[in-house]
Biotite code that builds the C-alpha atoms (Angstrom):
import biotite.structure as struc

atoms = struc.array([
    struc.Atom([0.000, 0.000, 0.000], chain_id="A", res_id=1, res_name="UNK", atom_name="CA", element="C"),
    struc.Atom([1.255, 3.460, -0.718], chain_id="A", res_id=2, res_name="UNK", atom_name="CA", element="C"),
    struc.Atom([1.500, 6.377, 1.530], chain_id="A", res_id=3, res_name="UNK", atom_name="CA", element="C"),
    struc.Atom([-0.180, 9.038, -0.680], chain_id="A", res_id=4, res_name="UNK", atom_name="CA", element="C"),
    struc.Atom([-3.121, 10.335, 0.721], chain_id="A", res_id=5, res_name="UNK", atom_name="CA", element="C"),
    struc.Atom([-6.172, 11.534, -1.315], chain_id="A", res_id=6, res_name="UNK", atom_name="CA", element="C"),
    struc.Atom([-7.028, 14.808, -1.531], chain_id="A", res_id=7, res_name="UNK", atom_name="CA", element="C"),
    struc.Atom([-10.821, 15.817, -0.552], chain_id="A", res_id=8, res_name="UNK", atom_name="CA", element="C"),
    struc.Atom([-12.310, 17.346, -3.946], chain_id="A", res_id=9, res_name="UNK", atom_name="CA", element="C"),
    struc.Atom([-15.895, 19.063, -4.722], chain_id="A", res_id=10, res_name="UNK", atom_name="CA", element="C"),
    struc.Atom([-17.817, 16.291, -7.348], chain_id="A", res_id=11, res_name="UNK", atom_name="CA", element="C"),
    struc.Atom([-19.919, 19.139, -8.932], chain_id="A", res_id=12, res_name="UNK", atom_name="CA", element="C"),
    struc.Atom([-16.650, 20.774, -9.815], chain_id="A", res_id=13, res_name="UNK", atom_name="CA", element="C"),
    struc.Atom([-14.969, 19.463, -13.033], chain_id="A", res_id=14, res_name="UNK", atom_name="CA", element="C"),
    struc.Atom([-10.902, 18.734, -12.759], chain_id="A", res_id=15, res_name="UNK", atom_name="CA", element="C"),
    struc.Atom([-8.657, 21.642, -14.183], chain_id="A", res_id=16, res_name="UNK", atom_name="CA", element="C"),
    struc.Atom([-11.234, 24.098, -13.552], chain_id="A", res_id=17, res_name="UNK", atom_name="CA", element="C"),
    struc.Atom([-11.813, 26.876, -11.266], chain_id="A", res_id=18, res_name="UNK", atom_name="CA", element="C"),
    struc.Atom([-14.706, 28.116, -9.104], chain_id="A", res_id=19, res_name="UNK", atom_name="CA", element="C"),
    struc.Atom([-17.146, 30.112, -11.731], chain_id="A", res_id=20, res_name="UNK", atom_name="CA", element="C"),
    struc.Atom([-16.561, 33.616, -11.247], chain_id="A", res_id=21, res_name="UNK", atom_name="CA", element="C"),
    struc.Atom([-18.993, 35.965, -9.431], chain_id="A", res_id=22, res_name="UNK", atom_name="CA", element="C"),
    struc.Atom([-20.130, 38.281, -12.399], chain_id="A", res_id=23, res_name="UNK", atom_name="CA", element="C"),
    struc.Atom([-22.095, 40.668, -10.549], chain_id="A", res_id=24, res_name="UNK", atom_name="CA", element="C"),
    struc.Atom([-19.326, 42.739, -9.340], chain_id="A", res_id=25, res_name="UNK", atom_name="CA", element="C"),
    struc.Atom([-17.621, 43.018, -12.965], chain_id="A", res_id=26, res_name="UNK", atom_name="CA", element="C"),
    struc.Atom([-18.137, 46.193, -14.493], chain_id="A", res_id=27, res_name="UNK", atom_name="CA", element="C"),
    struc.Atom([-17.147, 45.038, -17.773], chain_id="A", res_id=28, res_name="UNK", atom_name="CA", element="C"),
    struc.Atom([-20.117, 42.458, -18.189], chain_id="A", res_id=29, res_name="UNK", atom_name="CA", element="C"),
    struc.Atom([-23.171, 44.580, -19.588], chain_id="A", res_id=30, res_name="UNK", atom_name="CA", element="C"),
    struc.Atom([-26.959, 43.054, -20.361], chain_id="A", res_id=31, res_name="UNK", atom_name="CA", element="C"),
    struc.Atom([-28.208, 42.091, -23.677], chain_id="A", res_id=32, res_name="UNK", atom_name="CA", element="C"),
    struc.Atom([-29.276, 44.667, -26.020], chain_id="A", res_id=33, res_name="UNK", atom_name="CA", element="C"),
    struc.Atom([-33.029, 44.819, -26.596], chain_id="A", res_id=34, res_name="UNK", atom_name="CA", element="C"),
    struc.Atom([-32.842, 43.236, -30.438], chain_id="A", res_id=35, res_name="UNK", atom_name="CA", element="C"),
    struc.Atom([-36.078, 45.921, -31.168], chain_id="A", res_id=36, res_name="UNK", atom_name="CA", element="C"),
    struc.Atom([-34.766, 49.263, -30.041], chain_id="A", res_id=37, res_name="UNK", atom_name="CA", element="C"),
    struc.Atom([-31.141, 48.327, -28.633], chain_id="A", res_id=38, res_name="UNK", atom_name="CA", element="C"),
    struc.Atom([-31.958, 49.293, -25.031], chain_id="A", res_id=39, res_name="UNK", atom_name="CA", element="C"),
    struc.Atom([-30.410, 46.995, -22.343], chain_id="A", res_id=40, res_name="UNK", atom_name="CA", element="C"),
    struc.Atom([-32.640, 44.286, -21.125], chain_id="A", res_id=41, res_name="UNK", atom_name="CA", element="C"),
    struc.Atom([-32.698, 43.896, -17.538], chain_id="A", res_id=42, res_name="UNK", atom_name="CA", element="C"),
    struc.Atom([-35.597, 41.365, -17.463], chain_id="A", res_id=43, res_name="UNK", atom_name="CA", element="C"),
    struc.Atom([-37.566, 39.233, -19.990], chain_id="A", res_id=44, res_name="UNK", atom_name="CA", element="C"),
    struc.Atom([-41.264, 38.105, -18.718], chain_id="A", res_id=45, res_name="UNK", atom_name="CA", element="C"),
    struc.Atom([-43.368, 35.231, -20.240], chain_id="A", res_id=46, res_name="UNK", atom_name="CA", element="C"),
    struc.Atom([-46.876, 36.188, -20.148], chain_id="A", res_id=47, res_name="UNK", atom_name="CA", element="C"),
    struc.Atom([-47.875, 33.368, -22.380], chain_id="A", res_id=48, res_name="UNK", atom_name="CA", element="C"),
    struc.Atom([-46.760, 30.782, -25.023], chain_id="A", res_id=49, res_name="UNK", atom_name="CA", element="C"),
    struc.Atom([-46.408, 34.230, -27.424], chain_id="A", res_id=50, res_name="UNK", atom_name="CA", element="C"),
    struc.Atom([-46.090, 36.979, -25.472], chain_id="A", res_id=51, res_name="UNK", atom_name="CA", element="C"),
    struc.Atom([-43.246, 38.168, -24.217], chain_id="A", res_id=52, res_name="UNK", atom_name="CA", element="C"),
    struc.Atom([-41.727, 41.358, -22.892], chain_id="A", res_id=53, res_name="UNK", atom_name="CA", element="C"),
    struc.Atom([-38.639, 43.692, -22.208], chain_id="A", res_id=54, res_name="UNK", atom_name="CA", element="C"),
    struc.Atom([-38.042, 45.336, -19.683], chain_id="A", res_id=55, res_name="UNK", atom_name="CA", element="C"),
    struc.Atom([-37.376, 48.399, -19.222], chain_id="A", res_id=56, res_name="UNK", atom_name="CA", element="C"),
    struc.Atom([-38.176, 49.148, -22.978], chain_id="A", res_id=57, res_name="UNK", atom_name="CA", element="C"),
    struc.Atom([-41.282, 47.409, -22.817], chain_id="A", res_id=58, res_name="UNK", atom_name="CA", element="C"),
    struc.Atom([-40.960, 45.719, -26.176], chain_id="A", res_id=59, res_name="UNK", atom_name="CA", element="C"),
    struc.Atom([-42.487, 42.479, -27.597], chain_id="A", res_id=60, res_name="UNK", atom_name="CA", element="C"),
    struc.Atom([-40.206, 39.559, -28.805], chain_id="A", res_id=61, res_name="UNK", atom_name="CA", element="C"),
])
């Protein structure tokens, strides 16, 4: 038996890669452009199967 002893790992991390990074505080990272008038979207709501809306532009998709 060898001496090596095993290190304790996280499953739901994948080898080789690091901890996702917390994009909230990064400036650099702006929303989506509205693809009707350009604005940024800050939220898209589902009203139905076919209705759906920007916000704050207020536009359809």
């Amino acid at each position: 038996m060898s001496d090596d002893t095993l290190e304790e790992c996280d499953p739901a991390a994948s080898p080789g890669q690091d901890a996702p990074a917390d994009t909230d505080d990064d400036p650099s990272v702006l929303p989506s452009a509205c693809p009707r008038c350009g604005t940024p979207m800050v939220l898209v709501t589902v009203r139905g199967p076919s209705d759906r809306r920007v916000s704050p532009c207020g536009c359809r998709l």
